[in-house]
DOVOGU-420368 format. One line per field, with one value per residue (C-alpha): x negated, y, z negated; residue in one letter; chain; residue number from 1. Coordinates in steps of 0.25 Angstrom, whole numbers, plus 2048, in hexadecimal, padded with zeros to 3 digits. Example, Ala and Ser with C-alpha at 12.3 -4.5 7.8 and 13.67 -1.06 7.14 Angstrom:
east <- 7CF	7C9
north <- 7EE	7FC
up <- 7E1	7E3
aa <- A	S
ch <- A	A
i <- 1	2
This chain:
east <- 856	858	84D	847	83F	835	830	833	829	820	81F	81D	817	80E	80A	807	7FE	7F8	7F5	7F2	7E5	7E0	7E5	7E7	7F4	7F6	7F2	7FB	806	804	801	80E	817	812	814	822	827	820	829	835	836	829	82F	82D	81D	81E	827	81D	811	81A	81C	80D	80B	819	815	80B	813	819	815	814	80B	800	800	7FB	7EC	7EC	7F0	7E4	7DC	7DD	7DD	7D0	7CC	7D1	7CA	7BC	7B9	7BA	7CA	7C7	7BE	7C7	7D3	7CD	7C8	7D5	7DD	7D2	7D4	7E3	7E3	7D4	7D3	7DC	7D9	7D5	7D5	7CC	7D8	7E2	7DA	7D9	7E7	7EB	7E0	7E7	7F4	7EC	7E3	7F0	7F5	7E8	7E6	7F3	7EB	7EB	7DE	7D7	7DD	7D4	7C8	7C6	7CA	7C7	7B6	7B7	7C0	7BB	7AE	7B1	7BA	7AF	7A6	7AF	7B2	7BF	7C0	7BD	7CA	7D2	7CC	7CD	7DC	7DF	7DA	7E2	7EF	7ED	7EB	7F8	7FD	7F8	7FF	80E	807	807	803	805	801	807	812	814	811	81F	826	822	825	833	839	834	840	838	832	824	825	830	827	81B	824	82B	81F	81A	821	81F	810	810	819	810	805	809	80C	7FD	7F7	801	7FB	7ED	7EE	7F4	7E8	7DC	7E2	7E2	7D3	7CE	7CA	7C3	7CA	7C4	7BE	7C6	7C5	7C5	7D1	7C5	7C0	7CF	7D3	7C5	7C8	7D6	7D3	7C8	7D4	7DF	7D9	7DB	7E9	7EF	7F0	7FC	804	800	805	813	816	815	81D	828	828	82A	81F	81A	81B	814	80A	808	803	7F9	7F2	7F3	7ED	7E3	7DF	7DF	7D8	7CC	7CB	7CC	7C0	7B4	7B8	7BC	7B8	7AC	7A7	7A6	79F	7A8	7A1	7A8	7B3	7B1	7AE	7BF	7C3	7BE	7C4	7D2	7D4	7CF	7DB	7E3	7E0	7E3	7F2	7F6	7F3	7FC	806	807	806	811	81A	819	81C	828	82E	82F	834	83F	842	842	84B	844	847	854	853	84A	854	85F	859	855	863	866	85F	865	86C	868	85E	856	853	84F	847	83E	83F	83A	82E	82C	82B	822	818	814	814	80A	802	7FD	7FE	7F7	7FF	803	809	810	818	819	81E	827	82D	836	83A	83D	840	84F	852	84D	857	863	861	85F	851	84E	842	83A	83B	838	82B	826	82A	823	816	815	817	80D	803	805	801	7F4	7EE	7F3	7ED	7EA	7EC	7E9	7E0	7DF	7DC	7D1	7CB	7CD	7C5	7BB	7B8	7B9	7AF	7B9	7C2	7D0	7D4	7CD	7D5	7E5	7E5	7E1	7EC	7F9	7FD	7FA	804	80E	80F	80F	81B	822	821	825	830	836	832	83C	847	847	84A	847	837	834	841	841	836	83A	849	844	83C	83F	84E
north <- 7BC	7C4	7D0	7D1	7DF	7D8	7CF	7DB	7E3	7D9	7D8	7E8	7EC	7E0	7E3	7F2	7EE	7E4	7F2	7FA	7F1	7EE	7E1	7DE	7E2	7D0	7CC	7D8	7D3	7C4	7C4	7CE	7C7	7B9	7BF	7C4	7B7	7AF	7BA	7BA	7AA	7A3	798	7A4	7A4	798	7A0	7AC	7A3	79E	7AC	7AD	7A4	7A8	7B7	7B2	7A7	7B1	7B1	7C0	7C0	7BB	7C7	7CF	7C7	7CA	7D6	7DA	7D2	7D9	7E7	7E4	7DE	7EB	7F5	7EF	7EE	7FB	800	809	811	811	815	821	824	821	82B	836	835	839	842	847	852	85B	861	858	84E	844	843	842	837	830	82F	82B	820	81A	818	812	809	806	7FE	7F5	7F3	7F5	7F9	806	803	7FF	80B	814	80C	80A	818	81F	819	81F	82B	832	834	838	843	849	84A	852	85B	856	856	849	848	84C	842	836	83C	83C	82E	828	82E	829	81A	81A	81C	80E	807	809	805	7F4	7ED	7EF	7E3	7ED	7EB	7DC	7DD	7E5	7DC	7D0	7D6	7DD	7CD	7C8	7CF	7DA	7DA	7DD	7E1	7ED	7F2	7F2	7FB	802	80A	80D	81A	81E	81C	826	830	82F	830	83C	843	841	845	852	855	851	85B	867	864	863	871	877	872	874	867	863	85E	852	84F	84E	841	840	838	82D	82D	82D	821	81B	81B	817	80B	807	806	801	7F3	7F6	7FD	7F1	7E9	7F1	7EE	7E0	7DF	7EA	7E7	7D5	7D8	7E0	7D9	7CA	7C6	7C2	7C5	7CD	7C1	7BE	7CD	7CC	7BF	7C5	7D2	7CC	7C3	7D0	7DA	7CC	7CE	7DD	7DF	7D5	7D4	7E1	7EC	7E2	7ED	7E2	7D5	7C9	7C5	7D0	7C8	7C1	7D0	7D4	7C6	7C8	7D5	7D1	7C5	7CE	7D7	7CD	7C7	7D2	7D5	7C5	7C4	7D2	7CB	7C0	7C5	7CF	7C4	7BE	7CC	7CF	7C2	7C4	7D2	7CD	7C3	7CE	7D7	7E2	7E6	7E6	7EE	7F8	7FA	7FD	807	80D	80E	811	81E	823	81E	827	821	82D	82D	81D	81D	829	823	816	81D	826	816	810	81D	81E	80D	80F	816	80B	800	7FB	7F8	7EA	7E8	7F4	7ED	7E3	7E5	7F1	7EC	7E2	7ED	7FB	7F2	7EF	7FD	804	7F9	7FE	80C	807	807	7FB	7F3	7F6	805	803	7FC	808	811	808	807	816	818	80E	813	821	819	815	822	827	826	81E	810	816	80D	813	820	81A	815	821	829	81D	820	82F	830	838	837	834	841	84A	843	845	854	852	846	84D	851	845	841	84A	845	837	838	83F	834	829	832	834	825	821	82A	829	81A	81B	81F	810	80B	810	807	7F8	7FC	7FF	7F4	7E8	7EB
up <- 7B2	7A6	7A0	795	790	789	794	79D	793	794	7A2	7A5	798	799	7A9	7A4	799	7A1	7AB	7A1	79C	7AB	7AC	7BC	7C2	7C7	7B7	7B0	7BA	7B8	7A8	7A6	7AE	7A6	798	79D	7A0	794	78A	792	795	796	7A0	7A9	7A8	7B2	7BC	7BB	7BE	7CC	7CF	7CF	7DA	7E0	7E2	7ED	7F5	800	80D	811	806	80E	816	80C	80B	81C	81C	813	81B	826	820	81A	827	82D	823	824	832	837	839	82D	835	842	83D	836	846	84A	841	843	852	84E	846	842	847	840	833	829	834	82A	81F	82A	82F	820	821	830	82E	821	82B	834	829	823	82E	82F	81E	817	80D	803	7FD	809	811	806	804	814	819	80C	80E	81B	81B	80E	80E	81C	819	80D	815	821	816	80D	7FE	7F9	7F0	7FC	803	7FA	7F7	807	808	7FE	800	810	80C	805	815	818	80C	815	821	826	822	813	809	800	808	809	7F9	7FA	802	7F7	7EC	7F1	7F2	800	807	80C	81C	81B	829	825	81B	823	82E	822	81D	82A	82B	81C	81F	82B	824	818	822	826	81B	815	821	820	814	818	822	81A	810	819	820	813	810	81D	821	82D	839	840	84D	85C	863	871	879	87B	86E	868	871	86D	85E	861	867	85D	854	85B	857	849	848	852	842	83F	84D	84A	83E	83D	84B	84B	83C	843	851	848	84F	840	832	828	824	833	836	829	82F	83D	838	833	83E	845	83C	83C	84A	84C	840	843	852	857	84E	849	83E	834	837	836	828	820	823	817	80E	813	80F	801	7FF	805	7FC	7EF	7F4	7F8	7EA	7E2	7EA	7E9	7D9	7D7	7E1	7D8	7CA	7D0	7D2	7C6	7C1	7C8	7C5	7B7	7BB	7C3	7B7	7AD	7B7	7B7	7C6	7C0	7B5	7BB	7C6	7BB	7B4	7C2	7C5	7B8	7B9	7C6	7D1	7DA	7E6	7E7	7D7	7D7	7E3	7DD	7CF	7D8	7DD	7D1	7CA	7D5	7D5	7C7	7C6	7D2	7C9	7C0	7CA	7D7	7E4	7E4	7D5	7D6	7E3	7DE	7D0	7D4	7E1	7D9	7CF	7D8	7E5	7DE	7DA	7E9	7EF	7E5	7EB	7FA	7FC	804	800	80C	80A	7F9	7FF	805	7F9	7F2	7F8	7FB	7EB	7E8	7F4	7EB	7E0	7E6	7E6	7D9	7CD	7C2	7CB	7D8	7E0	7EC	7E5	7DE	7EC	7F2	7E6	7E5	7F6	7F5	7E9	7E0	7D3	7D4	7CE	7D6	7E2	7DB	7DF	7EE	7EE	7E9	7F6	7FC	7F0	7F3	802	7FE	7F4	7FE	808	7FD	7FB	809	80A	7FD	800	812	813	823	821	81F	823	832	835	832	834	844	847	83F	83F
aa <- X	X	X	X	X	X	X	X	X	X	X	X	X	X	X	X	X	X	X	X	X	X	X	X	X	X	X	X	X	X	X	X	X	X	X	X	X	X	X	X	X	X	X	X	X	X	X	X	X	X	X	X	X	X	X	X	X	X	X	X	X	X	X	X	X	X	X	X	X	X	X	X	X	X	X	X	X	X	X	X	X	X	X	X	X	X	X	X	X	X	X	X	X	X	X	X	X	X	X	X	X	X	X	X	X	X	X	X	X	X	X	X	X	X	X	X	X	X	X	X	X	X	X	X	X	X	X	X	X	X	X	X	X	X	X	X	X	X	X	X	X	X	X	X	X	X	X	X	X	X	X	X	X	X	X	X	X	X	X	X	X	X	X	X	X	X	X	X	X	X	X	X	X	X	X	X	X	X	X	X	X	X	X	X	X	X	X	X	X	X	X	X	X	X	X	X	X	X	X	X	X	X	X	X	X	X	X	X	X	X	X	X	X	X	X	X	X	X	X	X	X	X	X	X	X	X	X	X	X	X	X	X	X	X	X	X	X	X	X	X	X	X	X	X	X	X	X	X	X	X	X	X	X	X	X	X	X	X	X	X	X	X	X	X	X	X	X	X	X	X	X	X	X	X	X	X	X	X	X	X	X	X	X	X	X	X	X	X	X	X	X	X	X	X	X	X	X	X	X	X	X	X	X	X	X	X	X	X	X	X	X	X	X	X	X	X	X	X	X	X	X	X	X	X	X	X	X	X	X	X	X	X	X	X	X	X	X	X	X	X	X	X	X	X	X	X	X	X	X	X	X	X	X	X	X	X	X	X	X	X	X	X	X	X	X	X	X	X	X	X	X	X	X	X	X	X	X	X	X	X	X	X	X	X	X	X	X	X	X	X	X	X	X	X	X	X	X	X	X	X	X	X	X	X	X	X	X	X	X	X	X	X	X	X	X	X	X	X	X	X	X	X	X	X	X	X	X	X	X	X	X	X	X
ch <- A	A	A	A	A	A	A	A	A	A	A	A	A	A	A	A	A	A	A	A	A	A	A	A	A	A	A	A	A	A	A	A	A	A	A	A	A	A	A	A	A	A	A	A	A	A	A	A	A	A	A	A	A	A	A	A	A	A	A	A	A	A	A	A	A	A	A	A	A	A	A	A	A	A	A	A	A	A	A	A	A	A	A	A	A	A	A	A	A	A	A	A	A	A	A	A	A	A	A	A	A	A	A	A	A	A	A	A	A	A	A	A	A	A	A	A	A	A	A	A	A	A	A	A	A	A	A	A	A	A	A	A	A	A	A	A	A	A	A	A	A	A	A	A	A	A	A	A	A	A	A	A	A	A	A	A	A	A	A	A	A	A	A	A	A	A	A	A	A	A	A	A	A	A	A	A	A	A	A	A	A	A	A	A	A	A	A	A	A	A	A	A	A	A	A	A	A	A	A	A	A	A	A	A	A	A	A	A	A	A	A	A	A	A	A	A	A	A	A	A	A	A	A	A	A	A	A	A	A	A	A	A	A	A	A	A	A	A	A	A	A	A	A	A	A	A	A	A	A	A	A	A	A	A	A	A	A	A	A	A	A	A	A	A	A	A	A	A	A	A	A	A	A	A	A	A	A	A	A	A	A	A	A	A	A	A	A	A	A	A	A	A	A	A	A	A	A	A	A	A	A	A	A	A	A	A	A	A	A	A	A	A	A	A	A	A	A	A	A	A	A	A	A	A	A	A	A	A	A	A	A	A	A	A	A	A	A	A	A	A	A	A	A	A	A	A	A	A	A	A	A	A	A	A	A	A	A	A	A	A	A	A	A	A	A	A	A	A	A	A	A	A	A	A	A	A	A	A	A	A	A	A	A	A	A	A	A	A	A	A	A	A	A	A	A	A	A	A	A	A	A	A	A	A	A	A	A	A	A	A	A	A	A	A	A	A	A	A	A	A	A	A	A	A	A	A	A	A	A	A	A	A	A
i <- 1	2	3	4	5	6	7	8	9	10	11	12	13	14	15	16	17	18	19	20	21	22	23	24	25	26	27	28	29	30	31	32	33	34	35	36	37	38	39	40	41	42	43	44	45	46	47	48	49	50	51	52	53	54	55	56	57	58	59	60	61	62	63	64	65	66	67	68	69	70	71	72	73	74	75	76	77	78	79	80	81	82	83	84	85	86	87	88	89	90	91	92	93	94	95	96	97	98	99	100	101	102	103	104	105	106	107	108	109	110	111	112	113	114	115	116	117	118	119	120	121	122	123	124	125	126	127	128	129	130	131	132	133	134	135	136	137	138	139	140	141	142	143	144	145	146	147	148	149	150	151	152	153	154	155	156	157	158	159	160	161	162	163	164	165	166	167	168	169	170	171	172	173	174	175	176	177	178	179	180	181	182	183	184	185	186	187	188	189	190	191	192	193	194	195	196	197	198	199	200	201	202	203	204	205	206	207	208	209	210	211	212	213	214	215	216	217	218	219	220	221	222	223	224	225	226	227	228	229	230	231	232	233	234	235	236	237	238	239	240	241	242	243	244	245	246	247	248	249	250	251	252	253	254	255	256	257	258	259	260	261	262	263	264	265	266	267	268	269	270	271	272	273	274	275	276	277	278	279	280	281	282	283	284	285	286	287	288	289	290	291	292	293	294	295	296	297	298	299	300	301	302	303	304	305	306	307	308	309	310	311	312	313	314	315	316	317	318	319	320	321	322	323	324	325	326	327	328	329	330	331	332	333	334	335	336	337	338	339	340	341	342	343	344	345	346	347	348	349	350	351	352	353	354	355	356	357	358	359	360	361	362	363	364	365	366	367	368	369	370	371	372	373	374	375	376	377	378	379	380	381	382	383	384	385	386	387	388	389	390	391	392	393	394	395	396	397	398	399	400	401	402	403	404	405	406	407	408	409	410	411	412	413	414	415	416	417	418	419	420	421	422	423	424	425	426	427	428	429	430	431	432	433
């Protein structure tokens, strides 16, 4: 393997240009990658072809078509509704008890979809218009239900995760990182409803209702069904009683059952309307997945892992300095790209310079993902800002004031997340160790 900046110009510059006049992220990546390899040796163009297919031939992969599967299966037949009674049994009647339940409900949602998006466009339908009506400010809201969503993206189980676990070599346990962002989930948990609280005490916002013990248990057991998905899955992962892949098909054989069977709010006919949208998701995720492939092939050929991590180092060797000039790097490349390329495309390249000042990769995933959760809600790219604003009735500008402390707490976690190893690492070490 040898480098070459014109090939390497060719590759990047061509990717952005690609961006830049709306050419989808799979087509940018595919058509860059293929012009790269044609200057640089064109006997390469058949390599990069293999590695289109190649990208897809691993088996932990086909947990990411269940997992959504079952999240959609999930979302649609009514666990929306009973975890948003669930987390206002808990905590709803304190002050601002509405937009403490916004985000107790996303822990809990996030454990059924694994889903960012779905997290907003389920809850959000629900939970916004709700809390205009008791009285909130609309931005506030929208801003409230965005930021919790981002709970649910370090929550298992985690396509986004298993996307990770690909793109970081194979070497990575789907089961550690599923554990690992468990605790960075409730300390970020806490810390947005910490601020929730401070805010809707300085507004005066209303306090929710007092169940009874009867009507507390009631509610509890009505979604005891739903949350059992994450005991099934993170408990037969870390037991060995099966694998990653196995839980996905088991969870969807169980979130089958649990929706036209149990909760029976949607007739079994829809079946057919969640199929639909899971593979168009599905559909979308596999092409990235294998256009990124291609893409980080000719990457790896070029030796820009390599040289990235030389300059890196070049610049300082301090750790602390390269781990904030890692998610300084990750945070404004979020900006301009969804999710899944920017795993796939950065995890090759920032992977290597974590590891050369001891982060190990588990703990890189999680940094990652809670950067590029940030991401989501930031604008320009910011899809699930725009869903949130699209729910809410609002302009994305007029909800950027009511985020930024939700901001603040957010780069505080990711920070305690980067720099105190034990957070994510506590976890697996106990129970798989």
């Amino acid at each position: 393997m040898t480098t070459d900046p014109m090939a390497i110009f060719i590759l990047i510059g061509g990717f952005v240009f690609l961006m830049a006049i709306k050419v989808p992220v799979a087509f940018a990546l595919a058509l860059s990658a293929f012009a790269s390899a044609w200057y640089f040796n064109p006997m390469f163009l058949r390599i990069v072809a293999q590695q289109l297919i190649d990208g897809l031939r691993s088996f932990s992969l086909l947990a990411i078509p269940f997992f959504i599967i079952a999240g959609n299966l999930m979302g649609e037949g009514g666990i929306a509704r009973r975890l948003i009674d669930l987390a206002d049994v808990c905590i709803g009647r304190v002050r601002g008890g509405l937009a403490m339940v916004n985000v107790m409900s996303s822990k809990f949602f996030g454990t059924v979809s694994g889903s960012v998006a779905a997290d907003t466009s389920s809850l959000g339908t629900v939970l916004i218009p709700m809390m205009v009506k008791q009285g909130y400010d609309k931005n506030f809201a929208v801003a409230n239900t965005v930021t919790s969503s981002i709970v649910g993206l370090l929550i298992p189980p985690s396509h986004n995760m298993i996307i990770f676990a690909m793109a970081a070599g194979g070497g990575v346990s789907i089961g550690a990182l599923f554990l690992a962002g468990i605790v960075p989930a409730l300390t970020l948990g806490i810390g947005l409803m910490i601020v929730t609280y401070i805010i809707a005490i300085k507004r005066n916002y209303p306090k929710g209702r007092a169940y009874s013990f009867r009507e507390g248990a009631k509610i509890a057991l009505d979604s005891f069904l739903g949350l059992m998905t994450i005991v099934i899955i993170v408990g037969g992962i870390t037991s060995g009683f099966f694998t990653a892949t196995e839980s996905s098909v088991i969870a969807v054989v169980y979130a089958f059952i649990i929706t036209f069977f149990v909760y029976r709010e949607i007739p079994l006919s829809h079946f057919k309307v969640v199929m639909k949208k899971s593979v168009r998701t599905v559909a979308m995720v596999m092409a990235i997945i294998s256009a990124s492939s291609a893409f980080g092939f000719m990457m790896t050929v070029l030796r820009v892992p390599d040289m990235v991590t030389s300059t890196m180092l070049q610049i300082s060797d301090n750790p602390i300095v390269i781990l904030l000039l890692i998610n300084i790097i990750l945070l404004v490349l979020g900006l301009v790209m969804d999710m899944a390329p920017m795993i796939l495309i950065t995890t090759p390249i920032l992977l290597p310079v974590a590891q050369s000042v001891g982060m190990g990769p588990v703990q890189f995933g999680i940094v990652l993902l809670l950067n590029l959760g940030i991401s989501l809600i930031t604008p320009p790219v910011g899809t699930v800002l725009f869903i949130g604003c699209s729910i809410g009735k609002t302009k994305i500008e007029s909800v950027i004031k009511p985020l930024l402390p939700y901001y603040a707490v957010m780069i505080i976690v990711l920070l305690m997340i980067t720099f105190i190893p034990a957070l994510s690492m506590w976890l697996p070490g106990v129970l798989l160790d």
